[in-house]
Backbone of each chain as nested JSON, in Angstrom:
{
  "chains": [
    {"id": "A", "residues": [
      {"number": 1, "name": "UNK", "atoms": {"N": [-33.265, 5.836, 15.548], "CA": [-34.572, 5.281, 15.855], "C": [-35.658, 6.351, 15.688]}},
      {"number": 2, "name": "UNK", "atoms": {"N": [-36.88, 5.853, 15.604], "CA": [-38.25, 7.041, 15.08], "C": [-38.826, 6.792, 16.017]}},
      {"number": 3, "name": "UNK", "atoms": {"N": [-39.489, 7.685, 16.898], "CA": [-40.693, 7.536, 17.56], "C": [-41.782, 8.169, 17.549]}},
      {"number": 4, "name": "UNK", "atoms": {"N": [-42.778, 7.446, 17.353], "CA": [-44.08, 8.265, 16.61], "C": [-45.04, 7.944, 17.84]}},
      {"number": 5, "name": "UNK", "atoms": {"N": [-46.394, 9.051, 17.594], "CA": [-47.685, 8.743, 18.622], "C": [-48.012, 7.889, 18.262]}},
      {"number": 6, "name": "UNK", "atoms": {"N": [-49.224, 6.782, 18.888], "CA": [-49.401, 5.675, 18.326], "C": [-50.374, 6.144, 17.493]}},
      {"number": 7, "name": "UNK", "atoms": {"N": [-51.435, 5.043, 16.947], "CA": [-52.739, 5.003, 15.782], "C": [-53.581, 5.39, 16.89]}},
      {"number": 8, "name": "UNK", "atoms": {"N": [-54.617, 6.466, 16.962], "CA": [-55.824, 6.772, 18.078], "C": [-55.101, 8.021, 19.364]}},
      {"number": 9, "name": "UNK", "atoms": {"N": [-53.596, 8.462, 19.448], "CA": [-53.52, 8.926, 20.147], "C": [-53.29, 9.907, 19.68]}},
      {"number": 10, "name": "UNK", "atoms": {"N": [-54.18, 11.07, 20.379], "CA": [-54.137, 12.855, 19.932], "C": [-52.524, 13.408, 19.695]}},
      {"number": 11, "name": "UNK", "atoms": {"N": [-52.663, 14.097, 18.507], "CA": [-50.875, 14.557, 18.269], "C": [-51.345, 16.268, 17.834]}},
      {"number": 12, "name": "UNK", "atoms": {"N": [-51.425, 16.817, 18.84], "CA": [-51.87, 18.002, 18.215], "C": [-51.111, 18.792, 17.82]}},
      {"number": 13, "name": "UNK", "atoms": {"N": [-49.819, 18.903, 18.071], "CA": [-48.222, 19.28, 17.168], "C": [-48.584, 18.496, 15.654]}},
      {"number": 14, "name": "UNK", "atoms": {"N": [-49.209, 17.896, 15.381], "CA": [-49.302, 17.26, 14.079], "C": [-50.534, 18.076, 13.282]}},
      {"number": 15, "name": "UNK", "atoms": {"N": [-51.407, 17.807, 14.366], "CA": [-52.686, 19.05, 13.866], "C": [-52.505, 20.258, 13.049]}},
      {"number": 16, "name": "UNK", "atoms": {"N": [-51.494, 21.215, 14.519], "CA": [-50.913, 22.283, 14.235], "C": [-50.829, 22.298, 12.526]}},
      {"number": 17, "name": "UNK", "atoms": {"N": [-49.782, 21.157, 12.132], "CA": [-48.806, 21.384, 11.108], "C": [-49.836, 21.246, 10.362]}},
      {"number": 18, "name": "UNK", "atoms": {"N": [-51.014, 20.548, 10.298], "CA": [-51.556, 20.411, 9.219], "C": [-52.573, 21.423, 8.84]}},
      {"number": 19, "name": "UNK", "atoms": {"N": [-53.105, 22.003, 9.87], "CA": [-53.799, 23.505, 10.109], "C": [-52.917, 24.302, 9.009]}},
      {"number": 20, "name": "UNK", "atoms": {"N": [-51.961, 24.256, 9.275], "CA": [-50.755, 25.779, 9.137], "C": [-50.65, 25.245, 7.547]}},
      {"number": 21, "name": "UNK", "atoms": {"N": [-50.235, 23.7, 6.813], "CA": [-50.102, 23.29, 5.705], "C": [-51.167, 23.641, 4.882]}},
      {"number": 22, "name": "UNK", "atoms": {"N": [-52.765, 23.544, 5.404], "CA": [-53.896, 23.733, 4.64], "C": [-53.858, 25.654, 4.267]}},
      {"number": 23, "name": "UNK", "atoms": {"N": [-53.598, 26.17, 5.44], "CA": [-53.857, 27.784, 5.205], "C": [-52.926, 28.067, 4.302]}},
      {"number": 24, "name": "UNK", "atoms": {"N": [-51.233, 27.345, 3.956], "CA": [-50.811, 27.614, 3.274], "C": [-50.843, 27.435, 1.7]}},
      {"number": 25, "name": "UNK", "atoms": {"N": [-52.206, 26.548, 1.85], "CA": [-52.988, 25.802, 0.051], "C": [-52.141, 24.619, 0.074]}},
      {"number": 26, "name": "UNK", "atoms": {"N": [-51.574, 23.743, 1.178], "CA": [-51.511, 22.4, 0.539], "C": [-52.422, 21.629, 0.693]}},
      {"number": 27, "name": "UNK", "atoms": {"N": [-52.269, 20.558, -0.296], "CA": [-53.528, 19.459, -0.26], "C": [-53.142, 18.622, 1.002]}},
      {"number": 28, "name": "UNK", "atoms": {"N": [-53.112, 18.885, 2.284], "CA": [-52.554, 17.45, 3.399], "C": [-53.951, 16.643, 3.889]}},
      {"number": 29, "name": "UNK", "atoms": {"N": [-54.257, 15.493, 3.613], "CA": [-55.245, 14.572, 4.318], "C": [-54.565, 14.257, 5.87]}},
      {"number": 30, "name": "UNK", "atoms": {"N": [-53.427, 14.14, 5.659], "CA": [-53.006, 13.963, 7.599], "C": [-51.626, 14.437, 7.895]}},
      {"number": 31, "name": "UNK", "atoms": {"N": [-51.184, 14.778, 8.948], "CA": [-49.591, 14.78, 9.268], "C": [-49.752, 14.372, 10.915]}},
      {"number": 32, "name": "UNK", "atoms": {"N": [-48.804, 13.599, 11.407], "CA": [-48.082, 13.237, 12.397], "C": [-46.841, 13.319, 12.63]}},
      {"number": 33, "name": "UNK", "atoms": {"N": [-46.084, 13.88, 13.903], "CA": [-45.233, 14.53, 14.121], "C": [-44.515, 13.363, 15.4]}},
      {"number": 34, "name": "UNK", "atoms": {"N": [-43.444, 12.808, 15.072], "CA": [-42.645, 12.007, 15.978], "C": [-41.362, 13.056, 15.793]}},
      {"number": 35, "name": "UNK", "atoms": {"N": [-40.06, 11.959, 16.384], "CA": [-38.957, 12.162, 16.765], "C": [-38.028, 10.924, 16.186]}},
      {"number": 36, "name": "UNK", "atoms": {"N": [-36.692, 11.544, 15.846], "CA": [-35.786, 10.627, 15.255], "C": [-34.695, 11.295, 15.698]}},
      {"number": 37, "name": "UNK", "atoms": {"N": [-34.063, 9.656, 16.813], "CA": [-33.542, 10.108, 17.79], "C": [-31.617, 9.084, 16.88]}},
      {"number": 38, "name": "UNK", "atoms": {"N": [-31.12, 9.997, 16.436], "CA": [-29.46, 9.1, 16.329], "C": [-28.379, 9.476, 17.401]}},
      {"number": 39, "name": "UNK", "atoms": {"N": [-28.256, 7.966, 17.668], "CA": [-27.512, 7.613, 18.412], "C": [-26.363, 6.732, 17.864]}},
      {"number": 40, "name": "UNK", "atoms": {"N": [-24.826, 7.295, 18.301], "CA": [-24.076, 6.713, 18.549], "C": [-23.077, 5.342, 19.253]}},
      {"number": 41, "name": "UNK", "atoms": {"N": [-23.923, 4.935, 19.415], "CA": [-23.505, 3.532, 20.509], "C": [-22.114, 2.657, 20.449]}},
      {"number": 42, "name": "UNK", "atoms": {"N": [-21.619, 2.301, 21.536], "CA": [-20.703, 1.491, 21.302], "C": [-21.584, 0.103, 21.845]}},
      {"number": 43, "name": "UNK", "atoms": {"N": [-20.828, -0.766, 20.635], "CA": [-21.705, -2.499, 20.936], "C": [-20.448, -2.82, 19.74]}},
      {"number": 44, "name": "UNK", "atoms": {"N": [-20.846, -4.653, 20.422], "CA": [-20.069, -5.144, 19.545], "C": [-20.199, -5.968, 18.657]}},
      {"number": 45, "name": "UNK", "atoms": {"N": [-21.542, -6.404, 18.435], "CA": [-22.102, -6.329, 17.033], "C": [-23.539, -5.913, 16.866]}},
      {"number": 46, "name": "UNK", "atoms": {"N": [-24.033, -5.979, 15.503], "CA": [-25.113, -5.186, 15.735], "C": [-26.598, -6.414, 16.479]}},
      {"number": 47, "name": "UNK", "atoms": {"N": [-26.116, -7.063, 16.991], "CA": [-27.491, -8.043, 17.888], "C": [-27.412, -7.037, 19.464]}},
      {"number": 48, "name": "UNK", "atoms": {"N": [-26.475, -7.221, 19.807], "CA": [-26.24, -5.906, 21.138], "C": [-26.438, -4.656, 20.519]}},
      {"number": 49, "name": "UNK", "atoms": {"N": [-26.166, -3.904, 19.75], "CA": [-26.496, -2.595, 19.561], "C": [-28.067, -2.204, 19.465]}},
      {"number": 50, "name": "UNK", "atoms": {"N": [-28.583, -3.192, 18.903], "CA": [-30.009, -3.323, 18.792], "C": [-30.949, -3.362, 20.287]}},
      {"number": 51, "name": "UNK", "atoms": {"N": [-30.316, -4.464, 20.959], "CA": [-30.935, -4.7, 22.085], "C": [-30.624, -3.431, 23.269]}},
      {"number": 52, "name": "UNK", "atoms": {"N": [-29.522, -2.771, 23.334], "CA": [-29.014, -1.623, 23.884], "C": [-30.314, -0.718, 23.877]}},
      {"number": 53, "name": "UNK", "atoms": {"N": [-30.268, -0.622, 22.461], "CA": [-31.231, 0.864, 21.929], "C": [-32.064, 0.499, 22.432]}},
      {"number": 54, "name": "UNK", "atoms": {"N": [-33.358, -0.566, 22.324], "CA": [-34.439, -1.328, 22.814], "C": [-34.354, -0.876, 24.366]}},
      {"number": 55, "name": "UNK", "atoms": {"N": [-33.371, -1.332, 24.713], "CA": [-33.179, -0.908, 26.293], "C": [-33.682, 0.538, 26.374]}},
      {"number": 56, "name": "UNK", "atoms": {"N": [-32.575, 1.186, 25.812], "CA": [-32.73, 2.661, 26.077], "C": [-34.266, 3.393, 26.027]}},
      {"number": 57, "name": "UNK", "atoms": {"N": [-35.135, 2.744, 24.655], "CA": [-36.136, 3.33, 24.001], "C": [-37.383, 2.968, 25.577]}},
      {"number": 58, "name": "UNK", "atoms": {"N": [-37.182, 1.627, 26.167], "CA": [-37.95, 1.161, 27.148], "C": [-37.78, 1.914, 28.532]}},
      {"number": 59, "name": "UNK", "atoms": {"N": [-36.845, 2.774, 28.492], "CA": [-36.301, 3.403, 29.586], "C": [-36.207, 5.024, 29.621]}},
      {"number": 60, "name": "UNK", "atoms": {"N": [-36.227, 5.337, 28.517], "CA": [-36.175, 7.088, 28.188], "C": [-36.532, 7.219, 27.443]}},
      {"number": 61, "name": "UNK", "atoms": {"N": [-36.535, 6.866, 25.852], "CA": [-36.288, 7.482, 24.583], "C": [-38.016, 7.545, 24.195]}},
      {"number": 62, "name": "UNK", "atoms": {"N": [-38.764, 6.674, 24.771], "CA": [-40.287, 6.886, 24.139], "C": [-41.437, 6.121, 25.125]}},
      {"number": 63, "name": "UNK", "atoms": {"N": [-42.461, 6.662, 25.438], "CA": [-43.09, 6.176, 26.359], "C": [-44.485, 5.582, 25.358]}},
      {"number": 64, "name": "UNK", "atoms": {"N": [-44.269, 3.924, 25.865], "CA": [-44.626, 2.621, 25.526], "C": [-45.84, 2.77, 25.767]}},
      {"number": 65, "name": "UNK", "atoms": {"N": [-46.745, 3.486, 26.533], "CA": [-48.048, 4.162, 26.385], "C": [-48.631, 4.288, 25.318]}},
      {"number": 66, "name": "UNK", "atoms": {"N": [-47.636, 5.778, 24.655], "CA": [-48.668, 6.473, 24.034], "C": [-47.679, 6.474, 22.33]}},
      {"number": 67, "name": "UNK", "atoms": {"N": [-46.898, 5.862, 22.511], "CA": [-45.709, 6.175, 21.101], "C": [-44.825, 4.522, 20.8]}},
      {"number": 68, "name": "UNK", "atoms": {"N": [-44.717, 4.495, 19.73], "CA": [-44.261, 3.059, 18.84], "C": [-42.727, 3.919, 18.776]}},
      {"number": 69, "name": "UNK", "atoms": {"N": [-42.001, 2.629, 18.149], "CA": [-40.621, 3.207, 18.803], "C": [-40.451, 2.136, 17.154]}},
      {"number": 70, "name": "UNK", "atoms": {"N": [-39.14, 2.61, 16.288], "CA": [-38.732, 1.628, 15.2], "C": [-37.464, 1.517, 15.186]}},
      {"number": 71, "name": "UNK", "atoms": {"N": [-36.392, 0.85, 15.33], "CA": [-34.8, 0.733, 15.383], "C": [-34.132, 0.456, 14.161]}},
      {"number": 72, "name": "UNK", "atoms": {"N": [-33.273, 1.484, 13.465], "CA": [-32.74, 0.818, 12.396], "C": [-31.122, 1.259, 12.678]}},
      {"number": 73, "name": "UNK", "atoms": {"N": [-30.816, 0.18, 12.457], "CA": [-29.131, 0.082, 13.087], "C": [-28.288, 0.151, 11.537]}},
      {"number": 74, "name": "UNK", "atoms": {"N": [-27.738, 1.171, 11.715], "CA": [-26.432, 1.136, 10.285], "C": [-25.201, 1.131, 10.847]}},
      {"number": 75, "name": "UNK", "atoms": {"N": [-24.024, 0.885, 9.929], "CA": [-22.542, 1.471, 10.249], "C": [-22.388, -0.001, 11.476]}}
    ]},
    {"id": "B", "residues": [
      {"number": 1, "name": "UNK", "atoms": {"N": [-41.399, 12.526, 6.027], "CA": [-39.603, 13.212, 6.091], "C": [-39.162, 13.574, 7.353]}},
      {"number": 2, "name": "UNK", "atoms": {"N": [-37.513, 13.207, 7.228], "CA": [-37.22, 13.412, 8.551], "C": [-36.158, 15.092, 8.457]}},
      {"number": 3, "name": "UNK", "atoms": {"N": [-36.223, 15.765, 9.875], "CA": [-35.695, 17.202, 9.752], "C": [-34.785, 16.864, 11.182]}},
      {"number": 4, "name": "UNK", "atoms": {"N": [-33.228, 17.217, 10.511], "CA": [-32.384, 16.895, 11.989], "C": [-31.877, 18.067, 12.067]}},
      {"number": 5, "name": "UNK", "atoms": {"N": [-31.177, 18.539, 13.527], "CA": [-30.446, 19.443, 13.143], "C": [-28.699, 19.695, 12.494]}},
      {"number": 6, "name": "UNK", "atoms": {"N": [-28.48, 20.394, 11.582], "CA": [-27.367, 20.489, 10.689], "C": [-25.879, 20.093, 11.743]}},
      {"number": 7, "name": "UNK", "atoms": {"N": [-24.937, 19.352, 10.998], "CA": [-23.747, 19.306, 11.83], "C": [-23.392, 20.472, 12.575]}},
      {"number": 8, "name": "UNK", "atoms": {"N": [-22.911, 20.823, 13.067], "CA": [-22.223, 22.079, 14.087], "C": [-22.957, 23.042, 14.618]}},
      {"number": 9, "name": "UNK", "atoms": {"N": [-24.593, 22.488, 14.304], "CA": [-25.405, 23.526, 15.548], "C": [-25.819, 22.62, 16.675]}},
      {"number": 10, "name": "UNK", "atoms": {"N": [-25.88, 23.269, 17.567], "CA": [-25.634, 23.122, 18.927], "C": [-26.888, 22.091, 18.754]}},
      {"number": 11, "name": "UNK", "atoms": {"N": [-27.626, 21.463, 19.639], "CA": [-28.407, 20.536, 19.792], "C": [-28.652, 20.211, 21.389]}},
      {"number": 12, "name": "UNK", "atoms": {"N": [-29.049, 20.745, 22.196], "CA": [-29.486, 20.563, 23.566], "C": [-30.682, 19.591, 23.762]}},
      {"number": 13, "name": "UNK", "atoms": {"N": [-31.175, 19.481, 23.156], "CA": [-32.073, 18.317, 23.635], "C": [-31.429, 17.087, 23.434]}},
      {"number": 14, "name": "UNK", "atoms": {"N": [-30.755, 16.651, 22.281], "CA": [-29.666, 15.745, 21.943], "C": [-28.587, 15.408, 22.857]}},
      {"number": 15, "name": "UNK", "atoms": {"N": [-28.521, 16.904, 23.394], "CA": [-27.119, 16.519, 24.583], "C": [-27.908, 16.317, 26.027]}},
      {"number": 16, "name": "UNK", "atoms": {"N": [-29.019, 16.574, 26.409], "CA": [-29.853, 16.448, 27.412], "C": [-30.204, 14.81, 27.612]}},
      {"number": 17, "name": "UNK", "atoms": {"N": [-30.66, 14.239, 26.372], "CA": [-30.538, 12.506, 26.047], "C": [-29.548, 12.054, 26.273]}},
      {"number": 18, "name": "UNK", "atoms": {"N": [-28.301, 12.489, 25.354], "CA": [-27.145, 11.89, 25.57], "C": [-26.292, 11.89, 27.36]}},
      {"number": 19, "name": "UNK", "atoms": {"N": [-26.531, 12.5, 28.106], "CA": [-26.338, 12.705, 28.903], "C": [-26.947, 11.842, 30.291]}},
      {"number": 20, "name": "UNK", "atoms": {"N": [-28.051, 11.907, 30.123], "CA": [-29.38, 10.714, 30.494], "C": [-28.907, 9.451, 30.246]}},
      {"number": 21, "name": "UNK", "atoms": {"N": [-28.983, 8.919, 29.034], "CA": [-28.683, 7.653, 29.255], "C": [-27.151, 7.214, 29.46]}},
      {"number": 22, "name": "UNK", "atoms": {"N": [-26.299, 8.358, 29.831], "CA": [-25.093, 7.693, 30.338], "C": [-24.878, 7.734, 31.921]}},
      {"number": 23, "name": "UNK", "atoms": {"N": [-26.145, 8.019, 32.795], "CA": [-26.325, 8.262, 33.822], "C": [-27.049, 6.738, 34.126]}},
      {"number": 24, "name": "UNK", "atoms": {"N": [-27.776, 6.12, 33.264], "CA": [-28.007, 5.16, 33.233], "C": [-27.762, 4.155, 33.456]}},
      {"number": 25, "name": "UNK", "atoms": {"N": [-26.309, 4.084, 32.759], "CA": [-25.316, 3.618, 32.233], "C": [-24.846, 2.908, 30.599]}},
      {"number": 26, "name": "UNK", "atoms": {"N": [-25.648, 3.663, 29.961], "CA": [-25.907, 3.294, 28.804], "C": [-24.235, 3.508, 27.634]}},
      {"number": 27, "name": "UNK", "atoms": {"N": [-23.313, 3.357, 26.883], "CA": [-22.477, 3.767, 26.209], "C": [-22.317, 4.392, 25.04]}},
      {"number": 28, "name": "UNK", "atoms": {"N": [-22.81, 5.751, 24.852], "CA": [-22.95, 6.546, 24.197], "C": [-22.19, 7.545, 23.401]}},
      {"number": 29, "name": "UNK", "atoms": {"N": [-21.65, 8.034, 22.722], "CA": [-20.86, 8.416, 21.678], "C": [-21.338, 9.499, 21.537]}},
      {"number": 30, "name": "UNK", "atoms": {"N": [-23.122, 9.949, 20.818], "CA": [-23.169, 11.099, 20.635], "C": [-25.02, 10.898, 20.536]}},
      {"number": 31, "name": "UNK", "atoms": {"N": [-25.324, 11.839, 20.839], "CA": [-27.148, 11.106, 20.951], "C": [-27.352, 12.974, 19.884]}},
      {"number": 32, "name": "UNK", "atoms": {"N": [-28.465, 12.419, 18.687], "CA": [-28.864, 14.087, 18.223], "C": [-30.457, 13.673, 17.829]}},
      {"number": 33, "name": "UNK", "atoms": {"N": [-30.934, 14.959, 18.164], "CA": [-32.518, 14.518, 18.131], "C": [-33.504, 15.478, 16.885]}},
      {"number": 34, "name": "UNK", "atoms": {"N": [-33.772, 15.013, 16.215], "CA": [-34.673, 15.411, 15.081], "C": [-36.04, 15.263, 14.963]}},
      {"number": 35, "name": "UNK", "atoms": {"N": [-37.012, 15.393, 13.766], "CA": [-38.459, 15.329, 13.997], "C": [-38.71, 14.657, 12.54]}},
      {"number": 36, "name": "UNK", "atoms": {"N": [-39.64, 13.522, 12.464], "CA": [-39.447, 12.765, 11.719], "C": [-41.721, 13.677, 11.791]}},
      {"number": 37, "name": "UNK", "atoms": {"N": [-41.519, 13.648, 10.222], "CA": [-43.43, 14.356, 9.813], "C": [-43.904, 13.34, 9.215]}},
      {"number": 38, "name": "UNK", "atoms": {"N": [-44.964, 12.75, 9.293], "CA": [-45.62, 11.438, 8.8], "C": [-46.859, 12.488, 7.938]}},
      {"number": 39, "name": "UNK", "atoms": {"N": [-46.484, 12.556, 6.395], "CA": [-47.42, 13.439, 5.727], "C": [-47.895, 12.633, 4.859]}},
      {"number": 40, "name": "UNK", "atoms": {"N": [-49.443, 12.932, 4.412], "CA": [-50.517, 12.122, 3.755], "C": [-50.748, 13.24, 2.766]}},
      {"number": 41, "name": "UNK", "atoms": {"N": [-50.299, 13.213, 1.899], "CA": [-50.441, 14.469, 0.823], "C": [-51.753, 13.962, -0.792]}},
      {"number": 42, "name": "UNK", "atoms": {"N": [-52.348, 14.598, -1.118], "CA": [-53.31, 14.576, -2.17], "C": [-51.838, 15.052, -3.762]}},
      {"number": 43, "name": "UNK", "atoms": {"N": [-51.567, 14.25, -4.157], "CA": [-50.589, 14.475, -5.468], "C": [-50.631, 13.154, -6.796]}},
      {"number": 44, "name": "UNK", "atoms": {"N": [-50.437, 13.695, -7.709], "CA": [-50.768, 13.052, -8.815], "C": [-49.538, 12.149, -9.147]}},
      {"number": 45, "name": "UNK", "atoms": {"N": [-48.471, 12.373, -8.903], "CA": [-47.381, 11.226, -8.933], "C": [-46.724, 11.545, -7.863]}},
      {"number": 46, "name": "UNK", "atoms": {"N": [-45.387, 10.798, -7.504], "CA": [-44.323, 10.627, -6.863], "C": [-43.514, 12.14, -7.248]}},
      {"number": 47, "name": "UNK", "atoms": {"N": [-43.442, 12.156, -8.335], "CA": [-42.874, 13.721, -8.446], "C": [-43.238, 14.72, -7.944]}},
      {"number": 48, "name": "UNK", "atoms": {"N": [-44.601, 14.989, -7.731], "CA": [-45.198, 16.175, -7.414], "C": [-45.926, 15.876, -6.486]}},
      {"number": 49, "name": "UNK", "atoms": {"N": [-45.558, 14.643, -5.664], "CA": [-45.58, 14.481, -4.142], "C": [-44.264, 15.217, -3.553]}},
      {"number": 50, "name": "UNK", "atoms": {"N": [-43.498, 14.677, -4.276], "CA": [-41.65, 15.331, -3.895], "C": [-41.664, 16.58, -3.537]}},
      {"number": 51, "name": "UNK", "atoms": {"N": [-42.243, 17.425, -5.509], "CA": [-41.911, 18.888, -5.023], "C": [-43.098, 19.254, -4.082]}},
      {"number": 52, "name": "UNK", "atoms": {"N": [-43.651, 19.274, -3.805], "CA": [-44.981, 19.505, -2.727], "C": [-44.222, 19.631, -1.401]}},
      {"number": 53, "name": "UNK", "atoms": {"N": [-43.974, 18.289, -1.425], "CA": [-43.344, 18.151, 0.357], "C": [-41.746, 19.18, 0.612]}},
      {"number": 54, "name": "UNK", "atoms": {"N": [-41.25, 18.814, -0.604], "CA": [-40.232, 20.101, -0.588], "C": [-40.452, 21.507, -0.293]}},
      {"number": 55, "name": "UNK", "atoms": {"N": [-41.408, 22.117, -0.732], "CA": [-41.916, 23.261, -0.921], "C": [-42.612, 23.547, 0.474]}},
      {"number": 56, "name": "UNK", "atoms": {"N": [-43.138, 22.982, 1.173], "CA": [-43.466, 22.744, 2.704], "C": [-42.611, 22.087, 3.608]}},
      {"number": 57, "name": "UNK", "atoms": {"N": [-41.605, 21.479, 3.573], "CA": [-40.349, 22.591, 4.11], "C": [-40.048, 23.463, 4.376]}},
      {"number": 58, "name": "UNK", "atoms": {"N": [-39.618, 24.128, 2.738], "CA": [-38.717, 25.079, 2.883], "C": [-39.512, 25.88, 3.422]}},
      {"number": 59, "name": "UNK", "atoms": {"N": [-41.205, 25.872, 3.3], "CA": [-42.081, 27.201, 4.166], "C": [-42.558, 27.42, 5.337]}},
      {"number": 60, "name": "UNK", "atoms": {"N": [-42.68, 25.905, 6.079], "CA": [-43.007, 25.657, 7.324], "C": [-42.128, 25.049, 8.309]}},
      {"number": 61, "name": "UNK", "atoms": {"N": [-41.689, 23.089, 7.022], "CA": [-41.683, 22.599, 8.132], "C": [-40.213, 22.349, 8.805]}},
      {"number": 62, "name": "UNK", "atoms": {"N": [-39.537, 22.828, 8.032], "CA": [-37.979, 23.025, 8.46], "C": [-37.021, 24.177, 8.146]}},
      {"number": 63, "name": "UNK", "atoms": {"N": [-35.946, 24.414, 9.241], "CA": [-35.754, 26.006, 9.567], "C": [-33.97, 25.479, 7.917]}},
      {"number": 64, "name": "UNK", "atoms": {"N": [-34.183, 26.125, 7.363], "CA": [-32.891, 25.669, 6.365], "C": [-31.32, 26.493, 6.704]}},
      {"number": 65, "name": "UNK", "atoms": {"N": [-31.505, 26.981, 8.07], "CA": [-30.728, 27.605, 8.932], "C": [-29.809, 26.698, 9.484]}},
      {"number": 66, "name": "UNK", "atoms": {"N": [-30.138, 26.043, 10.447], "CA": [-30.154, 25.018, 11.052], "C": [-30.39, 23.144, 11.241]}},
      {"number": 67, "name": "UNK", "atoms": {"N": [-31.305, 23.487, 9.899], "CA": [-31.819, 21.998, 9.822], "C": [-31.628, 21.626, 8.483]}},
      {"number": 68, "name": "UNK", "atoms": {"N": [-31.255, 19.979, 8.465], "CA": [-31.433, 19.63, 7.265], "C": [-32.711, 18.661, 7.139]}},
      {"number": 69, "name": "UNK", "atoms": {"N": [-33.394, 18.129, 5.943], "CA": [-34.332, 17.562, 5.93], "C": [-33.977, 16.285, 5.046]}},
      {"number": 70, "name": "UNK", "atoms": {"N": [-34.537, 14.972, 4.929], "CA": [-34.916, 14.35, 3.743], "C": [-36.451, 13.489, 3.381]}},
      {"number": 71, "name": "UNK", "atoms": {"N": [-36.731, 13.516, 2.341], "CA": [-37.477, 13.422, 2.336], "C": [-37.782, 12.048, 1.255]}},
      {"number": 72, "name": "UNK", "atoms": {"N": [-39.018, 10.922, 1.988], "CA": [-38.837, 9.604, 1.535], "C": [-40.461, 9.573, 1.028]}},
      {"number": 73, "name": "UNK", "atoms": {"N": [-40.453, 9.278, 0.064], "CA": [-42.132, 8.767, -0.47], "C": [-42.072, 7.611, -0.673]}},
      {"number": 74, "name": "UNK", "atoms": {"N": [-43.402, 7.019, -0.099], "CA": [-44.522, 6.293, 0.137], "C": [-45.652, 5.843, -0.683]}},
      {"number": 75, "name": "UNK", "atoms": {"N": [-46.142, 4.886, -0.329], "CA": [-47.395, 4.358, -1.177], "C": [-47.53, 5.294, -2.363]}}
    ]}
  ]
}
């Protein structure tokens, strides 16, 4: 799963990078800096594995505030 | 692009999650945590969006020690 800041919320770890990208002569118009979190799960098909993660993401993995959360289930 | 860390290095924030949500009670296998860069780059094709973002990597945005990266283009 990815979890990113939302659209409007300050990411200044993203700033950073793009500060540090420009001094280094790249051309960057923006960077934003999330998290991509893999997880292992046991479920027993992927409609529960999905809803699990959902769980998890609503409970620890990303705060529904300030960050969008995206689930992509393989395997 | 997303930057995880490489099989067989240690990963503490990964095991700090994984650990969490089995306190939860969540059923977990193996939780590993990476940084997914949302980059808006100025490039004349898809190619030389590629090597661009490659090249900022290997200089900034990921340690090639420890981490592996991949990298997905966009619009």
């Amino acid at each position: 799963m990815l979890v990113r800041p939302k659209v409007g919320i300050l990411d200044p770890q993203g700033q950073a990078v793009e500060d540090s990208l420009r001094q280094l002569g790249f051309s960057v118009a923006d960077a934003r800096i999330g998290r991509v979190v893999d997880l292992d799960v046991d479920a027993v098909d992927v409609v529960q594995a999905r809803a699990d993660v959902e769980r998890m993401c609503e409970q620890l993995l990303a705060n529904p505030l300030i960050e969008s959360y995206e689930i992509e289930i393989t395997g």
